[in-house]
SESE-849638 format. One record per residue: residue in three letters; x, y, z of N, C-alpha, C, O, CB in turn. Coordinates in steps of 0.02 Angstrom, whole numbers. Each point is the difference from the previous one (the first is absolute). Glycine has a CB too. Layout:
! residues N
+------+--------+--------+--------+--------+--------+--------+--------+--------+--------+--------+--------+--------+--------+--------+--------+
! type !    npx !    npy !    npz !   capx !   capy !   capz !    cpx !    cpy !    cpz !    opx !    opy !    opz !   cbpx !   cbpy !   cbpz !
+------+--------+--------+--------+--------+--------+--------+--------+--------+--------+--------+--------+--------+--------+--------+--------+
!  Ala !      X !      Y !      Z !      X !      Y !      Z !      X !      Y !      Z !      X !      Y !      Z !      X !      Y !      Z !
...
+------+--------+--------+--------+--------+--------+--------+--------+--------+--------+--------+--------+--------+--------+--------+--------+
END
This chain:
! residues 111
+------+--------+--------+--------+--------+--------+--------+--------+--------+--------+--------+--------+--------+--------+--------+--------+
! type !    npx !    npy !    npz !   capx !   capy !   capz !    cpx !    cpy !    cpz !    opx !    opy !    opz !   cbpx !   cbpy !   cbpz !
+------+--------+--------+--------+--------+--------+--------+--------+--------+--------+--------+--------+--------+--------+--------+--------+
!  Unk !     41 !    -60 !      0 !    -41 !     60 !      0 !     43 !     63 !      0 !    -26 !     55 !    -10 !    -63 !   -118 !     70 !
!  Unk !    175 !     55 !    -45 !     10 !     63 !     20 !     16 !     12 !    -90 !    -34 !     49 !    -17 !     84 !    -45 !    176 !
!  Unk !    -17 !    -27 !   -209 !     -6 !     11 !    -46 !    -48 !     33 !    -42 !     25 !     30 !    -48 !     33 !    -98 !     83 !
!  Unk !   -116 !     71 !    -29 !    -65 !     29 !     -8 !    -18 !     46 !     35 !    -43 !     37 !    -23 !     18 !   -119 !     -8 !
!  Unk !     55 !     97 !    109 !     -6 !     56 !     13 !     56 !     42 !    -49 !    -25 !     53 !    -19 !    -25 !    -90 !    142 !
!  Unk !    100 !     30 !   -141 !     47 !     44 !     -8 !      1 !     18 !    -87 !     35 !     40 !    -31 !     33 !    -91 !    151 !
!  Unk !   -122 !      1 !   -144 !    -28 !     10 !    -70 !    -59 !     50 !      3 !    -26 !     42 !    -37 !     59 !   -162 !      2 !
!  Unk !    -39 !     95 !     95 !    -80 !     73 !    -25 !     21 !    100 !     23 !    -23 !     55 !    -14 !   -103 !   -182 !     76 !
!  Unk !    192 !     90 !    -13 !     31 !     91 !     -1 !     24 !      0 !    -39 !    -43 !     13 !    -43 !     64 !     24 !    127 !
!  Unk !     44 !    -44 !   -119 !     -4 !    -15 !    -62 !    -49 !     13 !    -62 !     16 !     33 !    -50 !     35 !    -94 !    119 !
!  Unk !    -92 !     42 !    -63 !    -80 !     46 !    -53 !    -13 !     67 !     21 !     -7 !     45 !    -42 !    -72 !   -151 !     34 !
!  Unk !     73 !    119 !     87 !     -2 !     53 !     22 !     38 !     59 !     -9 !    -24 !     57 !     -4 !    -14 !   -127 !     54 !
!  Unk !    115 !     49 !    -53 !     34 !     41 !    -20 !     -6 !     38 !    -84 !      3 !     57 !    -24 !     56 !   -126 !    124 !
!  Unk !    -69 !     -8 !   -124 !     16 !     34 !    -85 !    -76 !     44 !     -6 !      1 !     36 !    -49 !     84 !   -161 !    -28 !
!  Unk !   -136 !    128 !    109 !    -62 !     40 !      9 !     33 !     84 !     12 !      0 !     48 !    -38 !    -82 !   -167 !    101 !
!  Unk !    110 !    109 !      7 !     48 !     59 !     22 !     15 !     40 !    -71 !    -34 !     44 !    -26 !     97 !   -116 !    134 !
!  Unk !      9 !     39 !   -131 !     18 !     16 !    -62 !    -25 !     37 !    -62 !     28 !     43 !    -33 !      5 !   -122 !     81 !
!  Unk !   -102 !     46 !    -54 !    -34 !     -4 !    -50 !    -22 !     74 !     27 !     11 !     50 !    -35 !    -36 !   -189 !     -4 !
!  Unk !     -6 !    142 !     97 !    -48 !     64 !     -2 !     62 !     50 !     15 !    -21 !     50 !    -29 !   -114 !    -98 !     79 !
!  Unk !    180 !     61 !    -31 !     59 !     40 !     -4 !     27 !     14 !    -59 !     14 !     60 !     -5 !      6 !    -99 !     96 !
!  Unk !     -8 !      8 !   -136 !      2 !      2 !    -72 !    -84 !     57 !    -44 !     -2 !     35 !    -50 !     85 !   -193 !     75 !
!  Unk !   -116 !    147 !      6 !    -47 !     40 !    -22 !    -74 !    -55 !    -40 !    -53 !     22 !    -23 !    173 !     87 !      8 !
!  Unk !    -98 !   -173 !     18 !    -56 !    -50 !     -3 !    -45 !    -18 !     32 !     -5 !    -51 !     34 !     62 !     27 !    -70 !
!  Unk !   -108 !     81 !     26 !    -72 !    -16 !     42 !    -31 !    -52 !    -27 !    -45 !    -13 !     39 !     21 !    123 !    -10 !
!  Unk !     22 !   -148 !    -75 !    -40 !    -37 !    -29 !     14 !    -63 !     48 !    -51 !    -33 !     11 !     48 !     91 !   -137 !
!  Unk !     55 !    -79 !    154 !      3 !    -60 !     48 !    -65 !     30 !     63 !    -31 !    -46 !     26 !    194 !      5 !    -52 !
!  Unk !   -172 !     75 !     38 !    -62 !     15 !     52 !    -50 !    -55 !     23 !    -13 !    -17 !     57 !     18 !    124 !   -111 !
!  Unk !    -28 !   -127 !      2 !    -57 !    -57 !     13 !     39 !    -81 !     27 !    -17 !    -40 !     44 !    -69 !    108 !   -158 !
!  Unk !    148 !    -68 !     61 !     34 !    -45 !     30 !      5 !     -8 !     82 !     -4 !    -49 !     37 !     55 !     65 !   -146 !
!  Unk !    -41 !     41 !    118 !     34 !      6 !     92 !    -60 !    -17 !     33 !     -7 !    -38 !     48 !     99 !    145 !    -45 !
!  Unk !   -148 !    -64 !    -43 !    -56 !    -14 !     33 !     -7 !    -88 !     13 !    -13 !    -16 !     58 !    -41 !    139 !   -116 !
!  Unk !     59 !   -156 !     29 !     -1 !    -72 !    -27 !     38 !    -20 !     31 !    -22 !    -55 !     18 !     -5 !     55 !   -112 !
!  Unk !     72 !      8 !    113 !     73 !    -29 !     35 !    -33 !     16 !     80 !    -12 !    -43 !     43 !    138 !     85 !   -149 !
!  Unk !   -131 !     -3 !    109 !    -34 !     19 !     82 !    -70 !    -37 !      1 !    -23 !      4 !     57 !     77 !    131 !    -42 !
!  Unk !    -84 !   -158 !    -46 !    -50 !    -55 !      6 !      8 !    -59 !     -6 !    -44 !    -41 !     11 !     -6 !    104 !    -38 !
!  Unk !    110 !    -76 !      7 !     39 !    -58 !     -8 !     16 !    -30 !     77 !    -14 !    -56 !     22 !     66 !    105 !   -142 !
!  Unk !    -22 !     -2 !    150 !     34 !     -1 !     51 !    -45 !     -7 !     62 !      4 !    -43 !     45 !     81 !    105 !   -109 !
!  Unk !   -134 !     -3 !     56 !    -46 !      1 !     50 !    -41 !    -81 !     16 !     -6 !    -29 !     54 !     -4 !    170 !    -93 !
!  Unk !    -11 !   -159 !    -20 !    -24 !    -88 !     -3 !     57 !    -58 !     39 !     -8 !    -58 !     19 !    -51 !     88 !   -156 !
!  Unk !    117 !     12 !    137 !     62 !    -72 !     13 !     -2 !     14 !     84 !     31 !    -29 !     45 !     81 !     30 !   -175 !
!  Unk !   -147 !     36 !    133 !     30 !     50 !    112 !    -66 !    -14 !      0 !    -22 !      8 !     56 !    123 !    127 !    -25 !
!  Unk !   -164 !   -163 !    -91 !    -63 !    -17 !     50 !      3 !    -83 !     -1 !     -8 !    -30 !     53 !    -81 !    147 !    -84 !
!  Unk !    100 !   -154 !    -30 !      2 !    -68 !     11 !     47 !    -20 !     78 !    -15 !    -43 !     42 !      4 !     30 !   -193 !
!  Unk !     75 !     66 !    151 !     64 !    -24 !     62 !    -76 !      7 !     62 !    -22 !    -50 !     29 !    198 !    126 !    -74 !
!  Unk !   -206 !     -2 !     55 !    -10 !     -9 !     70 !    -83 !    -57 !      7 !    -31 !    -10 !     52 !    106 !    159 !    -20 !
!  Unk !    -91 !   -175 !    -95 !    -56 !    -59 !     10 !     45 !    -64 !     14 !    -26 !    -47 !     31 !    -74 !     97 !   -121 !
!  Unk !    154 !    -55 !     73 !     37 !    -80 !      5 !      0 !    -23 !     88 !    -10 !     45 !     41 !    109 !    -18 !   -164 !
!  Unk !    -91 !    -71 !    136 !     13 !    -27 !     55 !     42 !    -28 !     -3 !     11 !    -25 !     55 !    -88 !     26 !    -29 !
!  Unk !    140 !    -27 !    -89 !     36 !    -23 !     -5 !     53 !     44 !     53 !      8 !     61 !     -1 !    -58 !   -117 !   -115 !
!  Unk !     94 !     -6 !    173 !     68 !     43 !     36 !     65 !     -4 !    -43 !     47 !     17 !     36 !    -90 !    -47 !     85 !
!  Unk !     60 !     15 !   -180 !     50 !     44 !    -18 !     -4 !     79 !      5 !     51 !     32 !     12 !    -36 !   -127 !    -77 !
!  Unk !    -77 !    126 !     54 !    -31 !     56 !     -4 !      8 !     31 !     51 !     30 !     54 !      6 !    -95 !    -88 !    -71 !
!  Unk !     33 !     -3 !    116 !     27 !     55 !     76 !     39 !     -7 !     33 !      3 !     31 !     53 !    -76 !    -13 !    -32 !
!  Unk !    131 !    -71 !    -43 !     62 !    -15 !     17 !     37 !     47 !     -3 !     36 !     23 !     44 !    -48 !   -115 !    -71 !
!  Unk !     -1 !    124 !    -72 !     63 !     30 !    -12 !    -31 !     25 !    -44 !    -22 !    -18 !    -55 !    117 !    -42 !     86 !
!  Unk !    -96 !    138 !     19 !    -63 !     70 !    -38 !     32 !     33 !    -45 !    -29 !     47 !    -26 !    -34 !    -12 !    123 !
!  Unk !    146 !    -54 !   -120 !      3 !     35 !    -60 !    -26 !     -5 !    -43 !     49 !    -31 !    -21 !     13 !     39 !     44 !
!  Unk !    -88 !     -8 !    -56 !    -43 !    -26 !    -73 !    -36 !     37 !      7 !    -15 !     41 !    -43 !     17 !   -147 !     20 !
!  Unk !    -37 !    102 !     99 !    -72 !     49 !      0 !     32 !     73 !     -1 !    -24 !     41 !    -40 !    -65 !   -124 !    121 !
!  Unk !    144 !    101 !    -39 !      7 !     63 !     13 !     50 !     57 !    -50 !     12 !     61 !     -1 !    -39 !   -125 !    117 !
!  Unk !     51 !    -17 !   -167 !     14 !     57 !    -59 !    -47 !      7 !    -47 !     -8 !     56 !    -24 !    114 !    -75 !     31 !
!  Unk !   -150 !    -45 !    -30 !    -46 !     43 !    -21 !    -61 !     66 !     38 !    -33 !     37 !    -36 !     66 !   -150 !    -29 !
!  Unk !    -36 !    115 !    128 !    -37 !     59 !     27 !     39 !     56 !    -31 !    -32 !     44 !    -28 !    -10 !    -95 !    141 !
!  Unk !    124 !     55 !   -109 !     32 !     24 !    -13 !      9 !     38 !    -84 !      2 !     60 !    -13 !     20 !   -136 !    123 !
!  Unk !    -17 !     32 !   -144 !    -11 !     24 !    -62 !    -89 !     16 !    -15 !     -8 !      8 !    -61 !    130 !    -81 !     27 !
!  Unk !   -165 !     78 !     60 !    -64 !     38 !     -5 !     28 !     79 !     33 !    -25 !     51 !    -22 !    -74 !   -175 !     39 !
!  Unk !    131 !    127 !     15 !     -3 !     61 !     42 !     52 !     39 !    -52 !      4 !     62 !      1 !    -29 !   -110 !    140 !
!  Unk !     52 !     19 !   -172 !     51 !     32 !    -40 !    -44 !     17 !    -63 !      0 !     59 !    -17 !    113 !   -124 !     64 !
!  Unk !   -153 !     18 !    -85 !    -41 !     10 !    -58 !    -45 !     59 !     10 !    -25 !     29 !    -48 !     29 !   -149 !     24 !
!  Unk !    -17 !    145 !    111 !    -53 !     36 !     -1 !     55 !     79 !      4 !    -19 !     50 !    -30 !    -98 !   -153 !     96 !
!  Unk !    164 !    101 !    -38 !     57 !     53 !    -17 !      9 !     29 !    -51 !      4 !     61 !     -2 !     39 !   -108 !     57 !
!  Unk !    -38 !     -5 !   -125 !    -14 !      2 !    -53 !    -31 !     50 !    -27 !     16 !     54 !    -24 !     -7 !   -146 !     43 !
!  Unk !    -75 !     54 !     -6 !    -55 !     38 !    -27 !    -33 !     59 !     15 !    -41 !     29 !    -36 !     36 !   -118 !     21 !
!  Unk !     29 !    110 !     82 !      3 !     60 !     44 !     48 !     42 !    -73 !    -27 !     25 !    -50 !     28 !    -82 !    219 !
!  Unk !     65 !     54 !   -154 !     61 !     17 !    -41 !    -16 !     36 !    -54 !     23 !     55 !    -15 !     30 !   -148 !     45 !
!  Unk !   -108 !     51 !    -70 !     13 !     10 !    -71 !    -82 !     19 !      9 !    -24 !     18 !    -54 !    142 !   -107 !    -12 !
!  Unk !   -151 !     88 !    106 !    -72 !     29 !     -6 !    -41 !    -25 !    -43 !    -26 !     32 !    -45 !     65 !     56 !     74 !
!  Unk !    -48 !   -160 !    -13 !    -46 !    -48 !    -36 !    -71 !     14 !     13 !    -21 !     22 !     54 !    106 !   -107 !    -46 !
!  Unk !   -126 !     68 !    -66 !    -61 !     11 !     -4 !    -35 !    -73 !      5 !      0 !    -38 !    -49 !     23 !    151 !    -17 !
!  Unk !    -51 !   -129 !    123 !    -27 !    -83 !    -17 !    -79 !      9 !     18 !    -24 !     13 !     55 !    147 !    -95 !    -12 !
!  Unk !   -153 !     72 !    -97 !    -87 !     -9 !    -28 !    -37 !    -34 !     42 !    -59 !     11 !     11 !     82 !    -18 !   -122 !
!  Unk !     26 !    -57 !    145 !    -60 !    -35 !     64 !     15 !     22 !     64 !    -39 !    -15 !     46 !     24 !    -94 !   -100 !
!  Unk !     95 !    161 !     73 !     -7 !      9 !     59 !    -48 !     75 !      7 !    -13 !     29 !     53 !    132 !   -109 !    -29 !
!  Unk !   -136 !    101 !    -90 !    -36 !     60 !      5 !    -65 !    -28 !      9 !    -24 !     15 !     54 !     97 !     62 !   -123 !
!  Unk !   -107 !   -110 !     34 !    -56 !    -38 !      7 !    -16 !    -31 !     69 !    -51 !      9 !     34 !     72 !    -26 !   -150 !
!  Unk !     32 !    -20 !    131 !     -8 !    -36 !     83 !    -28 !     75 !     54 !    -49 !     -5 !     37 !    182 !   -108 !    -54 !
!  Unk !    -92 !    178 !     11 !     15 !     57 !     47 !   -102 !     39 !    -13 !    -38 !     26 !     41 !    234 !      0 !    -70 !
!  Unk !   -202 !    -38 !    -28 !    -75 !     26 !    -42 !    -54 !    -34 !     32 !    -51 !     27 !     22 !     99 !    -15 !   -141 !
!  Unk !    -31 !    -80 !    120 !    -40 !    -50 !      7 !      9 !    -75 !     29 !     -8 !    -58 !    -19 !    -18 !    131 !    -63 !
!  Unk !     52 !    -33 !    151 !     10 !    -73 !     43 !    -26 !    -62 !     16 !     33 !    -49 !     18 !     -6 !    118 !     10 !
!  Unk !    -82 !    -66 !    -35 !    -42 !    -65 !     -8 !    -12 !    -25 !    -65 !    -45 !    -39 !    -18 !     -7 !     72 !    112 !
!  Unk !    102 !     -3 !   -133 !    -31 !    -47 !    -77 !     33 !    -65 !    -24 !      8 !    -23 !    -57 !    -30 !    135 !      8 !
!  Unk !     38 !   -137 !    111 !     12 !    -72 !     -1 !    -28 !    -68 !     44 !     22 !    -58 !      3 !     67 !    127 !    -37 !
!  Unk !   -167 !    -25 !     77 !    -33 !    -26 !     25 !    -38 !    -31 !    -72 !     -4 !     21 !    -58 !     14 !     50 !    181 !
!  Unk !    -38 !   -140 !    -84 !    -38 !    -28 !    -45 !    -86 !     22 !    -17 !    -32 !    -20 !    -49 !    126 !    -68 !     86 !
!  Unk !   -119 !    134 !     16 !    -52 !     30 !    -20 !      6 !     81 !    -55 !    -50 !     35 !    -10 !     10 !   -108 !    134 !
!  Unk !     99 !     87 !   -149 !     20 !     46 !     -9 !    -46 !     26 !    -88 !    -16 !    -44 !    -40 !    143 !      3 !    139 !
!  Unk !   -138 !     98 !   -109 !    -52 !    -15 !    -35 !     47 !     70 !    -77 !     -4 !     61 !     -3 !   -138 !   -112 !    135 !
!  Unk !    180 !      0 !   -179 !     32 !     55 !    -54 !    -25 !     69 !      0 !     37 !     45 !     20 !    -22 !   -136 !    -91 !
!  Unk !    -74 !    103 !     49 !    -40 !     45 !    -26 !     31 !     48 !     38 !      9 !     57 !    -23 !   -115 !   -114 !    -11 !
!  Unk !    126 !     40 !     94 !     13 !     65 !     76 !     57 !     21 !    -11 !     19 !     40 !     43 !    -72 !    -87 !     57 !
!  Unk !     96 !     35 !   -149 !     49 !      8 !    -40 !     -9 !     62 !    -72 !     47 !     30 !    -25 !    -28 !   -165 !     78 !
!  Unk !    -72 !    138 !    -69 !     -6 !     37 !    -61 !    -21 !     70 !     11 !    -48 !     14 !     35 !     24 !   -116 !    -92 !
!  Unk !     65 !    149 !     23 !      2 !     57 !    -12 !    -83 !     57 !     27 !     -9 !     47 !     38 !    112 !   -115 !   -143 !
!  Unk !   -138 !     32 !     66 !    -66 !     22 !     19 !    -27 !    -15 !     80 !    -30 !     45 !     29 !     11 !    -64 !   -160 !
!  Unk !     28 !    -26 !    154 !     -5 !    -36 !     69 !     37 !     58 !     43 !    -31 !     35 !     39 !     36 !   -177 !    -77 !
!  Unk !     72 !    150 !     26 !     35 !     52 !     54 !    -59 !     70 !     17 !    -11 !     25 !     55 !    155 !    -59 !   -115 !
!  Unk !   -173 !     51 !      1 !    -35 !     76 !     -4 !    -73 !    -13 !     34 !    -27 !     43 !     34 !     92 !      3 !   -158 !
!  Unk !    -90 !    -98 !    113 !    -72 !    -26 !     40 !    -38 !      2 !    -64 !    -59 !     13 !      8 !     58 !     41 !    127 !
!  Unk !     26 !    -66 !   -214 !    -53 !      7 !    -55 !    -22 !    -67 !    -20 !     34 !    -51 !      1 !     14 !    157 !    -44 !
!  Unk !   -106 !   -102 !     25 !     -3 !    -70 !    -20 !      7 !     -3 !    -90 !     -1 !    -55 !    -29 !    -84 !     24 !    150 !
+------+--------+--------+--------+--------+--------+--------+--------+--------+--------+--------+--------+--------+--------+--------+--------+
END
């Protein structure tokens, strides 16, 4: 596993690079890479497997490289569509959640 940690900074970095260089178009990538990541620090804290809480590196570099992705995106002043949406509309991942409450006309009270 530590190999794969040190592959995914490694991605992180050449991200770095990329947006220092003046390549915004990797953006969504990072976005992607930080959802990547975020899934690997939620499967770790569902496992019950004790290699896992034996030996929390794995977990704590990847916590680690999220905190850096979000540096990132601070940095370079990323624009992300679902964390604006989530901040708009916090419950729109309840299962009674109803689209429509989402549409343009809905915000103003028109039908």
């Amino acid at each position: 596993m530590k190999k794969e940690i040190e592959k995914l900074k490694v991605k992180l970095e050449h991200y770095l690079n990329e947006l220092e260089k003046g390549n915004y178009d990797v953006e969504q990538e990072v976005v992607d890479f930080e959802t990547e990541i975020m899934e690997m620090v939620r499967q770790f804290d569902y496992q019950d497997d004790f290699r896992y809480k034996g030996n929390p590196y794995e977990l704590n570099a990847l916590k680690s490289i999220i905190i850096d992705i979000k540096r990132l995106k601070n940095e370079f002043d990323f624009y992300d569509e679902e964390t604006e949406l989530d901040m708009m509309f916090p419950n729109r991942h309840d299962d009674d959640f109803d689209n429509d409450d989402m549409s343009y006309d809905s915000v103003f009270g028109d039908d």
